[in-house]
Structure formats: C-alpha cells, structure tokens
C-alpha positions as CSV (number, residue, x, y, z in Angstrom):
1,X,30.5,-2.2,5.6
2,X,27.7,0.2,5.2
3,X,25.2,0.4,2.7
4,X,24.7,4.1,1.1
5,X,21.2,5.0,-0.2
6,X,21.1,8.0,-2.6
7,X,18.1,10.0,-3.8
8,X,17.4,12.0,-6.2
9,X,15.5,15.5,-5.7
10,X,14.9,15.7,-9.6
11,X,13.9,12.0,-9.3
12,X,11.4,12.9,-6.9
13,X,10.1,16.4,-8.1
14,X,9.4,14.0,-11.6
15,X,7.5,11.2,-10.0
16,X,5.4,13.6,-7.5
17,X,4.6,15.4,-10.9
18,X,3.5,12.0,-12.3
19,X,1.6,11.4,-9.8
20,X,0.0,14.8,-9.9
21,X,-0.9,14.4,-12.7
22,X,-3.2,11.0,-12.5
23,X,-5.0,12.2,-9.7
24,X,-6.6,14.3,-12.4
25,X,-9.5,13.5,-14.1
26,X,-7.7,13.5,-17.7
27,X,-4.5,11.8,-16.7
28,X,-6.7,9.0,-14.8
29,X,-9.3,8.2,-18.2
30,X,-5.6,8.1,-20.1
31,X,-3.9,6.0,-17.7
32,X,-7.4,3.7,-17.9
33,X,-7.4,3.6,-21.5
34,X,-3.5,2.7,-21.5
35,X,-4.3,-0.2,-19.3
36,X,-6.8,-1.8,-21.8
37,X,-4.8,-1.4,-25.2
38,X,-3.1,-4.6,-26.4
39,X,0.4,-4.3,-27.6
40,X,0.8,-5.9,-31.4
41,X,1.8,-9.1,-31.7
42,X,4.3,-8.3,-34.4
43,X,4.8,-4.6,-33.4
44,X,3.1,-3.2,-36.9
C-alpha cells in the first residue's frame, strides 16, 4: 500500500505570506511582543 501526500497551493501561498510578513521589521517586534505576553489564568 502506498502512502499519498497532498499539498495545498493555498496552504502554501498562506504560510509563505506568513512568513513574509515576520521577516519585516513590524511583524518581527509583534511576533516578539506575542512571545512575552502571559495568557490569564482565568481567561478575564
């Protein structure tokens, strides 16, 4: 039996665009500042 692997162009054209966008100087301080923020305890 073989295993079938499918990808997704939309998939891909999304997470490119992602990625895109944290190589930038505003999406990396944002994805910094995401990194230090504690969730709630009791999700107020």
């Amino acid at each position: 039996m073989k295993a079938e692997v499918k990808v997704s162009m939309n998939y891909m054209q999304l997470k490119n665009k992602a990625r895109e966008k944290l190589r930038s100087e505003e999406g990396y301080a944002l994805a910094v500042r995401r990194m230090i923020e504690p969730e709630p305890v009791f999700g107020d």
